[in-house]
ROSE-4610 file (N, C-alpha, C; in Angstrom, 1 decimal, always signed):
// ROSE-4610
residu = [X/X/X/X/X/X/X/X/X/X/X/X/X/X/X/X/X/X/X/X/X/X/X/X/X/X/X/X/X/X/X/X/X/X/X/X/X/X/X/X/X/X/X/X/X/X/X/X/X/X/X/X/X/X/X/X/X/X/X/X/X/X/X/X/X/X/X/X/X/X/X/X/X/X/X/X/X/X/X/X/X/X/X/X/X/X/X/X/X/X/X/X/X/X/X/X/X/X/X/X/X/X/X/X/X/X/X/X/X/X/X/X/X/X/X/X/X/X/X/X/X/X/X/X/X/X/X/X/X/X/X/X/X/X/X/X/X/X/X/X/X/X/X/X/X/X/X/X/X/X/X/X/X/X/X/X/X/X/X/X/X/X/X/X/X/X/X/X/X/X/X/X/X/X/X/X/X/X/X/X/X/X/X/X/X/X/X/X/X/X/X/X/X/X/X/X/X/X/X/X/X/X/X/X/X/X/X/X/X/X/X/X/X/X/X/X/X/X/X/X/X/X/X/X/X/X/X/X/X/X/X/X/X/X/X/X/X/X/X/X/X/X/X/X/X/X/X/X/X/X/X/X/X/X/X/X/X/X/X/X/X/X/X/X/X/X/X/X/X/X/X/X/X/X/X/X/X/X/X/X/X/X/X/X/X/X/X/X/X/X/X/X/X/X/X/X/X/X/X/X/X/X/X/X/X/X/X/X/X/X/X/X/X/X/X/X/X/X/X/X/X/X/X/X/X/X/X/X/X/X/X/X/X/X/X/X/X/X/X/X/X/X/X/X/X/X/X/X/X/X/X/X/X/X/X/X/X/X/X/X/X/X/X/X/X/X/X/X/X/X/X/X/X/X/X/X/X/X/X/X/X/X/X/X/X/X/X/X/X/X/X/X/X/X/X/X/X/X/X/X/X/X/X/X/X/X/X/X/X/X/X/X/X/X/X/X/X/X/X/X/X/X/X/X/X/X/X/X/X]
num = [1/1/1/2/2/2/3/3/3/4/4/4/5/5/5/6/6/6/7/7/7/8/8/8/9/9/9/10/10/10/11/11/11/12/12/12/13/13/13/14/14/14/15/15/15/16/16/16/17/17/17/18/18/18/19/19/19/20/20/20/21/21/21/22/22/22/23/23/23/24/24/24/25/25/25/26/26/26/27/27/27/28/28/28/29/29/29/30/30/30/31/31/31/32/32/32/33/33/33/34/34/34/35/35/35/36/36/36/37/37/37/38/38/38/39/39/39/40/40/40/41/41/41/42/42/42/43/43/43/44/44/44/45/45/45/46/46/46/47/47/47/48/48/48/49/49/49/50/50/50/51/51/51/52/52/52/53/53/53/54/54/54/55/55/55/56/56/56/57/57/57/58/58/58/59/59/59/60/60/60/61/61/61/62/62/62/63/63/63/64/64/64/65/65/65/66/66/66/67/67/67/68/68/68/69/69/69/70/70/70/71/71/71/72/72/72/73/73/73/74/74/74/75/75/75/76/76/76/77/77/77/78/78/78/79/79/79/80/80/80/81/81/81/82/82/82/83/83/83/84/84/84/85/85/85/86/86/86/87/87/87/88/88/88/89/89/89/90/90/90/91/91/91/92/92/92/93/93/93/94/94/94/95/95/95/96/96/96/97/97/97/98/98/98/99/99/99/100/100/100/101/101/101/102/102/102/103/103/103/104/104/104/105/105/105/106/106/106/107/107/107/108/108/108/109/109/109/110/110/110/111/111/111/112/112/112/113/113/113/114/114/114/115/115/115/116/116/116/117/117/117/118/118/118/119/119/119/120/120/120/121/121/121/122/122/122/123/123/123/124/124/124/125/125/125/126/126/126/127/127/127/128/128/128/129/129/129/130/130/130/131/131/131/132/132/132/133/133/133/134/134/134/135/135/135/136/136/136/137/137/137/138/138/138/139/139/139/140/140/140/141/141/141/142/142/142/143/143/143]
x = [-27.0/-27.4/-26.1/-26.0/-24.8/-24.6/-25.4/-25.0/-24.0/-24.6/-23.9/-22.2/-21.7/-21.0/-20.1/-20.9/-19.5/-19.3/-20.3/-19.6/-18.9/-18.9/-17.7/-16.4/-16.6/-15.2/-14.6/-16.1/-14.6/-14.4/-14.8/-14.3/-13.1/-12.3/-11.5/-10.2/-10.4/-9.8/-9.8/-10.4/-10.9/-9.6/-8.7/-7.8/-6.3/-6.6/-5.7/-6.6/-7.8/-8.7/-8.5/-8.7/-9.0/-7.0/-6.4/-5.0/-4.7/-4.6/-5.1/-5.4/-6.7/-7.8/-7.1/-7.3/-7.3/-5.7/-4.5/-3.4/-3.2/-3.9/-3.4/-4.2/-5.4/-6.5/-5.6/-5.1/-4.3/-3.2/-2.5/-1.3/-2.0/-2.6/-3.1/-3.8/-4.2/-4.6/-3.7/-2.1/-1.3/-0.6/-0.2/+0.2/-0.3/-1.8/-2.4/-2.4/-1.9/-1.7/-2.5/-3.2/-4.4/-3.5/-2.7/-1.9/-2.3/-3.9/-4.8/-4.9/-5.2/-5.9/-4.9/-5.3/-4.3/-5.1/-3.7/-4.1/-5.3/-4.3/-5.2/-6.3/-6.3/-8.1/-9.1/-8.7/-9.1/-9.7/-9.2/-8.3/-9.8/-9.5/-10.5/-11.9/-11.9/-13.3/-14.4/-13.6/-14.0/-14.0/-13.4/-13.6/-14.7/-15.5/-15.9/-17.4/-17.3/-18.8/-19.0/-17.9/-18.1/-17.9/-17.1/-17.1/-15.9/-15.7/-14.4/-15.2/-16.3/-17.0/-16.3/-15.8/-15.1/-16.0/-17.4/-18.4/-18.7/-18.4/-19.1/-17.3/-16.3/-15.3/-14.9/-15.3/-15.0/-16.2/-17.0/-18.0/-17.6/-17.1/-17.1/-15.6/-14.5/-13.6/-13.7/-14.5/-15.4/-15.4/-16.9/-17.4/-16.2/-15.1/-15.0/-13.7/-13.0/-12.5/-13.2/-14.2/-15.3/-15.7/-15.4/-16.5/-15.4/-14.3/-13.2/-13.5/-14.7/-15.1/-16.2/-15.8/-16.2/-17.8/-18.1/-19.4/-20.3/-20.1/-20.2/-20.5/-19.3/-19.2/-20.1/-20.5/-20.8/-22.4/-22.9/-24.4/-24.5/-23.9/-23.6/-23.2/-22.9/-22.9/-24.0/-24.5/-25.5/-27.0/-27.0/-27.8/-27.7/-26.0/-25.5/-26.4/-26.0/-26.0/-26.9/-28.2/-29.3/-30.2/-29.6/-30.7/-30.1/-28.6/-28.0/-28.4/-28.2/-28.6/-30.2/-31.4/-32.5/-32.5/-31.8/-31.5/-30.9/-29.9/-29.6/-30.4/-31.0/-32.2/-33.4/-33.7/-34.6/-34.2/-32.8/-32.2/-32.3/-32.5/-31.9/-33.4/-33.4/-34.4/-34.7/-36.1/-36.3/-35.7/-35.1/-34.8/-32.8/-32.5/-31.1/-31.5/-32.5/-32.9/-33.1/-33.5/-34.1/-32.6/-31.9/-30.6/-29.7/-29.9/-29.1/-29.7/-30.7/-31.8/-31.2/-30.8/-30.0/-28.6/-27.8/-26.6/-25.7/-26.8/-26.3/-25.7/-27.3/-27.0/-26.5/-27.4/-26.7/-27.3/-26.7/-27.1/-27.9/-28.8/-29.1/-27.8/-27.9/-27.1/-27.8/-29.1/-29.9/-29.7/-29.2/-28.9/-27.6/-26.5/-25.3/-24.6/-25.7/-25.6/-25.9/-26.8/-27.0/-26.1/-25.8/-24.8/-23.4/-22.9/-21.6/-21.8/-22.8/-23.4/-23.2/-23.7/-23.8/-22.5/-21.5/-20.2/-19.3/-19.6/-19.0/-19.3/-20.3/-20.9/-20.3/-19.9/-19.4/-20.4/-21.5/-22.6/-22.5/-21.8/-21.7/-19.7/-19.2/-18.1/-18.0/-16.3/-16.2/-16.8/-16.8/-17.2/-18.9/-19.3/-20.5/-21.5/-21.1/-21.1/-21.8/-22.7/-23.0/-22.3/-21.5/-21.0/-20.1/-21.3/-21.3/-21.9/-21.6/-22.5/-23.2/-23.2/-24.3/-25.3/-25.1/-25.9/-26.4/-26.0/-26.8/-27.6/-27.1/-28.5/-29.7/-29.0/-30.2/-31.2/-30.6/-30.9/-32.3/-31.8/-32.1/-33.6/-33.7/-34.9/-36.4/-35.7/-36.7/-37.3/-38.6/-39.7/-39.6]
y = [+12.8/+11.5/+10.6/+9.7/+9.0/+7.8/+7.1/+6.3/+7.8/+8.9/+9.6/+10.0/+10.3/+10.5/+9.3/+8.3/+6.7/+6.5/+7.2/+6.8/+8.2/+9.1/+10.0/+9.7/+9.0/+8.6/+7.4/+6.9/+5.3/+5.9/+6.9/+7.1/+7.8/+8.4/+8.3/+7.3/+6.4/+5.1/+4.3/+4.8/+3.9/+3.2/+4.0/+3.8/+2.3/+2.9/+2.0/+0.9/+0.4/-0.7/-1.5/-0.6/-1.2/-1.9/-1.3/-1.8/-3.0/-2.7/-3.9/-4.9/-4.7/-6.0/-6.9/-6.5/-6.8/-7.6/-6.9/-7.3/-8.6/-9.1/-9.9/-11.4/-10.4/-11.9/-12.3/-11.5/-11.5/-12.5/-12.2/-12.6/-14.9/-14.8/-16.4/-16.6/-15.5/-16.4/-16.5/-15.7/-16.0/-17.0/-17.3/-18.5/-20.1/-19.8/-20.7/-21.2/-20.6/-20.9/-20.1/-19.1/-18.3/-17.4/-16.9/-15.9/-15.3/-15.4/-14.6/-13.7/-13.6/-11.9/-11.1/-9.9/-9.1/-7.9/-7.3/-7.1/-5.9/-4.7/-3.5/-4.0/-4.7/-5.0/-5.1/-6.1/-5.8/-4.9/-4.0/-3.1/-2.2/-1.9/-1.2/-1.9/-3.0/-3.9/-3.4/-3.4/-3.0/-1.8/-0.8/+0.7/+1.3/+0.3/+0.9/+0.1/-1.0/-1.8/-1.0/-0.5/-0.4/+1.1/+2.1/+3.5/+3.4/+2.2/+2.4/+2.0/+2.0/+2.3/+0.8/+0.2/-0.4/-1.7/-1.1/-2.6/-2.9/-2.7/-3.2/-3.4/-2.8/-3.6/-4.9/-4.8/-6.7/-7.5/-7.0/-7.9/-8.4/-7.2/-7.6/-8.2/-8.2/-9.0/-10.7/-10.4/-12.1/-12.7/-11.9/-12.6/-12.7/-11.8/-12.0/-13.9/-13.4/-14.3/-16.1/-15.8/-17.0/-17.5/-16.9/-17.1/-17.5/-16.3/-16.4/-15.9/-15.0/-14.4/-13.3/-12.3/-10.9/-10.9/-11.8/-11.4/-12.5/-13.5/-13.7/-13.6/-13.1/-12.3/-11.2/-10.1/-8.9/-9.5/-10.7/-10.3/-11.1/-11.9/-11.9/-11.2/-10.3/-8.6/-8.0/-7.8/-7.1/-7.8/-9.7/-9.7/-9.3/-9.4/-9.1/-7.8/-6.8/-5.6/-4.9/-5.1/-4.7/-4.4/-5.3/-4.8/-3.6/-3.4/-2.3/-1.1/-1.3/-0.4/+0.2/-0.6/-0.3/+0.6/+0.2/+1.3/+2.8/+2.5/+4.1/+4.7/+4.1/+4.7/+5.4/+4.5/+5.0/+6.1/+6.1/+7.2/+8.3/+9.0/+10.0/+10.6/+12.4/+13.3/+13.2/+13.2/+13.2/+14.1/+15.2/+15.7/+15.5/+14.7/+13.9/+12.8/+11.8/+10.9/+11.3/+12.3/+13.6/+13.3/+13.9/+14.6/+13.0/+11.8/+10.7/+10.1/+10.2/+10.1/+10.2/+11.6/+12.4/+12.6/+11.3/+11.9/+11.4/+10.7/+10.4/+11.4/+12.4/+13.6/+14.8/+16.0/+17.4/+17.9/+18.2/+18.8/+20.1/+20.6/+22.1/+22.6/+24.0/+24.5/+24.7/+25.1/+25.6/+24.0/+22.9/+21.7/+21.7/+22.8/+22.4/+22.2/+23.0/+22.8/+20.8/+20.6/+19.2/+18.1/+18.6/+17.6/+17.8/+18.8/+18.9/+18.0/+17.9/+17.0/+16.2/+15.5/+14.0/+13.6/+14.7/+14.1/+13.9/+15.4/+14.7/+13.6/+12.9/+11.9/+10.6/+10.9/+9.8/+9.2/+9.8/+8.8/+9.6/+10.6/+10.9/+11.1/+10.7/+10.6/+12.2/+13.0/+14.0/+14.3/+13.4/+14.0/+13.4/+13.7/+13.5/+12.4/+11.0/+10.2/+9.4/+8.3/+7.9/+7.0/+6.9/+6.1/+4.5/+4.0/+2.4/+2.3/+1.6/+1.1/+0.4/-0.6/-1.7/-0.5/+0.4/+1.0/+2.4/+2.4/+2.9/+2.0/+1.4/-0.2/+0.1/+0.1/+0.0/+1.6/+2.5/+3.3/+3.6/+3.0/+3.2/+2.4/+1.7/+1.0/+1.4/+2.4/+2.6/+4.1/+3.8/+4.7/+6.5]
z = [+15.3/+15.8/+15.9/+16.8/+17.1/+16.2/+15.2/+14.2/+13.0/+13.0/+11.7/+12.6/+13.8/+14.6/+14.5/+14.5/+14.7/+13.1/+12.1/+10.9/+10.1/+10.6/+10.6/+11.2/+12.1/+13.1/+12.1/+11.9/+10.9/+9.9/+9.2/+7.9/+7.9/+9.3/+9.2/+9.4/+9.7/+10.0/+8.9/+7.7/+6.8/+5.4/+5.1/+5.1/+5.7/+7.1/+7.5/+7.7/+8.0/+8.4/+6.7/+5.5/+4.6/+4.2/+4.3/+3.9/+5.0/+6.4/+7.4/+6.8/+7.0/+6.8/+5.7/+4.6/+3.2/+3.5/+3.7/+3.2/+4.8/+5.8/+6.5/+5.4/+4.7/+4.1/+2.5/+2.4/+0.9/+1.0/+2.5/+2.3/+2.4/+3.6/+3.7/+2.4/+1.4/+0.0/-0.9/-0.3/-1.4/-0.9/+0.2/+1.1/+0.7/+0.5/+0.2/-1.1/-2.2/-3.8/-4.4/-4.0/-4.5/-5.4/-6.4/-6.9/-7.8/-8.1/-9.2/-8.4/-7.4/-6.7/-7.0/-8.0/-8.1/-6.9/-6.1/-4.9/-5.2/-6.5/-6.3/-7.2/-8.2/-8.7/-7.4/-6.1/-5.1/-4.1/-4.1/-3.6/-4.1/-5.7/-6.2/-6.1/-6.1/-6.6/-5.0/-4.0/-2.5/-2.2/-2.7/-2.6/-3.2/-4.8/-5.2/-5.1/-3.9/-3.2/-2.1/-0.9/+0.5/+0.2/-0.6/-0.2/+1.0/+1.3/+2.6/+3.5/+3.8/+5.4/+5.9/+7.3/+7.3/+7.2/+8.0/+8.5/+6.7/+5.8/+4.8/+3.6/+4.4/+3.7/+4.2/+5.4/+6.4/+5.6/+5.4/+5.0/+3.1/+2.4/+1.2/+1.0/+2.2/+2.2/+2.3/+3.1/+3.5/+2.7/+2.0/+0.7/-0.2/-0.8/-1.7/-0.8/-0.1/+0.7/+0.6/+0.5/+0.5/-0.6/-1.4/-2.9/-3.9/-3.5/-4.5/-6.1/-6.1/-7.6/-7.3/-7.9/-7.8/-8.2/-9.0/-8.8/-7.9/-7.8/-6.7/-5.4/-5.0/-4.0/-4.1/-5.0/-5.1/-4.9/-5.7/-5.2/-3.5/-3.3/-1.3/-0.5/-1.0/+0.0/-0.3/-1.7/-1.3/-0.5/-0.8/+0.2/+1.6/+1.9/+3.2/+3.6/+2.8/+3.2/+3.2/+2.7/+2.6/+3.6/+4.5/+6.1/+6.6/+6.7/+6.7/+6.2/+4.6/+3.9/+4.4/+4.4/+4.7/+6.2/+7.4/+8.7/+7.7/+7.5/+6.8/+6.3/+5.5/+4.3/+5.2/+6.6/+7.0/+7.9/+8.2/+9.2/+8.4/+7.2/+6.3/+6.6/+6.4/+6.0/+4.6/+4.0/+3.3/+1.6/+2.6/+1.2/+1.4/+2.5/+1.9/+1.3/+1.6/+0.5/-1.0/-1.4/-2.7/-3.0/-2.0/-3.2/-3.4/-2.3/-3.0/-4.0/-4.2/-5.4/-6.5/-6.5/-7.8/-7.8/-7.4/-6.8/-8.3/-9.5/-10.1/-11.5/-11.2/-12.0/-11.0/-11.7/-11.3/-9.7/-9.2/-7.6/-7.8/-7.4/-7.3/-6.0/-6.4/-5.6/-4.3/-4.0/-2.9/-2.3/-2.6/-1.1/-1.1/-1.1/-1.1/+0.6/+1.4/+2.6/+3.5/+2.6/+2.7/+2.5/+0.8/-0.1/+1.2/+1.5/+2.1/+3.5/+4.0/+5.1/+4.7/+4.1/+3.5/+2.4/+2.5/+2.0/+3.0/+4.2/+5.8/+6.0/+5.9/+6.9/+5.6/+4.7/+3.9/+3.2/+3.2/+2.0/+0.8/+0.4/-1.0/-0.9/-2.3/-2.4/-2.9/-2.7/-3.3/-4.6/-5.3/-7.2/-6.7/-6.0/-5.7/-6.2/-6.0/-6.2/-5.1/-4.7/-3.4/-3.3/-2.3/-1.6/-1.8/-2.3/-2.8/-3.9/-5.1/-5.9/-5.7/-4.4/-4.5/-3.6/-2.6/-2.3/-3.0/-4.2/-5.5/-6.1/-6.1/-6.4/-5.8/-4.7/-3.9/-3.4/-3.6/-3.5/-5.0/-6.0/-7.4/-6.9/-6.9/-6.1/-5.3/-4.1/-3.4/-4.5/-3.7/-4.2/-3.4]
């Protein structure tokens, strides 16, 4: 399907979008007298909301950009992000919803053909982890 296609393609880009983005908004907040952001707390605080995907590291640069405090920010992305999240959730086959379900424990081996799909496609991290934590939140949630 061409949403899992365009988000294969940014997650290769994901990288430079996130060093980009981040270091042009860093530099006007250290310009500006802002000299608490330590860049990689950042760095990590957004790798470990967005997974990288780029549309949800612009958004959690924003927030954090806007708020100026991590938590803060953190629950304004996830209001942000939740209509998002809800399209994905409803794009997924049932038994890739199953295995992000359990992405927190152990995989069966008989979906390993799935899990490797769904770590192509970037909703599960290599150590098989999903993605986002706020979309582990949210994932933790639905029924």
């Amino acid at each position: 399907n061409s949403l899992r296609c365009t988000l294969l393609a940014l997650h290769f880009w994901t990288p430079y979008l996130i060093y980009h983005y981040l270091s042009l908004n860093l530099t006007v907040l250290i310009q500006s007298g802002e000299r608490d952001v330590v860049f990689d707390q950042l760095i990590d605080w957004i790798d470990e909301l967005t997974g990288g995907w780029p549309y949800y590291v612009k958004m959690a640069a924003s927030m954090f950009w806007q708020y100026r405090d991590y938590e803060e920010a953190r629950t304004k992305f996830i209001y942000q992000a939740t209509p998002r999240f809800e399209e994905l959730w409803d794009d997924l086959t049932a038994s890739e919803r199953q295995i992000m379900k359990n992405a927190g424990g152990k995989i069966s081996t008989q979906s390993d053909a799935v899990v490797d799909s769904l770590k192509r496609h970037g909703l599960l991290r290599s150590d098989g982890r999903l993605f986002s934590s706020a979309f582990a939140e949210f994932v933790r949630n639905q029924r």
